[in-house]
N, C-alpha and C positions, 0 to 999 in steps of 0.2 A: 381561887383564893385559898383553897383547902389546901394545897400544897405550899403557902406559902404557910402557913398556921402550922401545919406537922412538922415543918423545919425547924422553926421557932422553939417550939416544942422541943423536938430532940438535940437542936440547940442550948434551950434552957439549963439544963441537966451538966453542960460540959461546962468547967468550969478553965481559968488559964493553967491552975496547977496540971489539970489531967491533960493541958496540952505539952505542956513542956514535959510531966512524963512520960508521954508518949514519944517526944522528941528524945529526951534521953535514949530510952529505951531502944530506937531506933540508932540512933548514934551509936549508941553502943553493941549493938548486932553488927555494924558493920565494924566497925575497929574492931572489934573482936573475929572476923572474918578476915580483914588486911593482915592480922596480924597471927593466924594461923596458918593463912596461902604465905608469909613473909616464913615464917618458920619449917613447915613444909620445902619449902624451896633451898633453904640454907640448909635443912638436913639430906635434901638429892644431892645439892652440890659436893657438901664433904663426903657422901655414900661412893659418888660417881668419883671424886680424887681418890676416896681410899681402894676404892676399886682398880685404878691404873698404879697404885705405890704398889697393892698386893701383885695387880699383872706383872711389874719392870721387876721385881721383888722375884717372882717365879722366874720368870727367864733369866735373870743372873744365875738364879743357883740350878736352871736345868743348864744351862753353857758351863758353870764352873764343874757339875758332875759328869755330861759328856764329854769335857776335854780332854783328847789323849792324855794319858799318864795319871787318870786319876782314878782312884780306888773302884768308881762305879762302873767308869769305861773298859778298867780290866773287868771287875765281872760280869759285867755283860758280854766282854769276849771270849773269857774263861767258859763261861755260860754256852753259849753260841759254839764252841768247839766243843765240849761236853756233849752235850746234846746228838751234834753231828757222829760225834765214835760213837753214844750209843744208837743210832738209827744204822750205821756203818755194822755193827755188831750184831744188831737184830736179824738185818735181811742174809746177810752172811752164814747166821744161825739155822735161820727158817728160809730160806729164799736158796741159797747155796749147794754146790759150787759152783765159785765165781771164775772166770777165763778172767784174762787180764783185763779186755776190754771188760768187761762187765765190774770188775773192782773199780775201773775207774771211772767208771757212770756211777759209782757209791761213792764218789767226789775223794775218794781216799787219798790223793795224792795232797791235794787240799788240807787234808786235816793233818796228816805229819807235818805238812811243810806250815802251817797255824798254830800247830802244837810248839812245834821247835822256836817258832817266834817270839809266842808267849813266855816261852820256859827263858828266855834269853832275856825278858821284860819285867817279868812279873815277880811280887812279893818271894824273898828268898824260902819261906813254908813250900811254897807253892813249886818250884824250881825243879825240884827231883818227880813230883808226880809227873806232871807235863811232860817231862825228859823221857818217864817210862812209858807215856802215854803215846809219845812219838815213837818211839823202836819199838812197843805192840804193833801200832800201825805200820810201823814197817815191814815187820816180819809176816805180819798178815797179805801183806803187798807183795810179796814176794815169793806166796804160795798158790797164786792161778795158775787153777786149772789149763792143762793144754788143750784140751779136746773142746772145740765148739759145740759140741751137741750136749744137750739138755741131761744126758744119762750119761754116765762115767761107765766106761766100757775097757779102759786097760789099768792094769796091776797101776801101775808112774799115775793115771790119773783117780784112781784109789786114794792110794798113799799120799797124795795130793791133798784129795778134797777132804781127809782127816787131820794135815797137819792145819788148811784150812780154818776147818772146827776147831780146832784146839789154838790155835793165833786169836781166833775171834772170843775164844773164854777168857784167854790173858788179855785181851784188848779188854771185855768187859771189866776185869780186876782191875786195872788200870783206869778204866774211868771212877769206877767205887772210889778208889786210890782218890784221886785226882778231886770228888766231888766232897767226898772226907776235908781232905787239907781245903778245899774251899770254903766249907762251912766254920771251919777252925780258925780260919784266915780271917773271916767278913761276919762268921756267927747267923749265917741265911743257910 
């Protein structure tokens, strides 16, 4: 009986008001829950679309910058041929002299014939450097060494492996040249 008396008892005490604010009170922890998981939900949703607008958003304009003919596509090949005369220039410098095969394992044939292509393509600034940057490399091309061995041993491959040196400085001018009107051209 004593557990029916303590019930009673802590029954007493409650009245209908503290039940209905309890009801309230609960009511409303949950709508206020449904309706934070509701809002939640609708801000991933538009995260997640604006998310795919900004991706289709990026891929238009990396297509419209890579495609042939457009400002970015020339410099990154203006760029890529640049680079190539000066790696060409270097080892020529410090690595040299070069036989013929050995010039053309420095891809040289490559970059006149890149150069000429560009100059025939690219911004009219740009036009004359490229032009010179191509008959550097050719005249460079056209100073291997004869002797296959590592030491230059007659007067012809002397006089060779200096006019060499001296093709690979004006190759160098020529790219300066060339890297100048780029930056003048695109302002990079």
């Amino acid at each position: 009986m004593r557990t029916t008396e303590t019930m009673n008892t802590a029954l007493t005490g409650v009245t209908a008001g503290d039940w209905l604010a309890a009801g309230v009170g609960t009511l409303f922890g949950i709508v206020a829950t449904v309706v934070a998981v509701m809002i939640a939900r609708w801000q991933r949703r538009t995260q997640v679309s604006d998310r795919v607008q900004d991706r289709a958003e990026r891929q238009a304009e990396d297509q419209r910058l890579t495609r042939p003919g457009s400002p970015q596509f020339q410099y990154l090949e203006i760029s890529e041929v640049l680079r190539l005369a000066q790696r060409v220039e270097w080892r020529v410098r410090n690595e040299g002299p070069f036989t013929e095969s050995g010039l053309e394992e420095l891809h040289l044939t490559k970059l006149v014939m890149d150069a000429e292509q560009l100059a025939a393509r690219c911004p009219e600034r740009l036009r004359e450097p490229l032009e010179l940057l191509a008959v550097s490399a050719t005249q460079l091309r056209q100073t291997a060494v004869r002797s296959s061995s590592a030491a230059v041993t007659t007067r012809d491959d002397f006089r060779s492996a200096i006019e060499q040196d001296r093709a690979a400085h004006e190759l160098a001018a020529a790219t300066r040249i060339s890297w100048s009107a780029m930056k003048e051209e695109w302002g990079s």
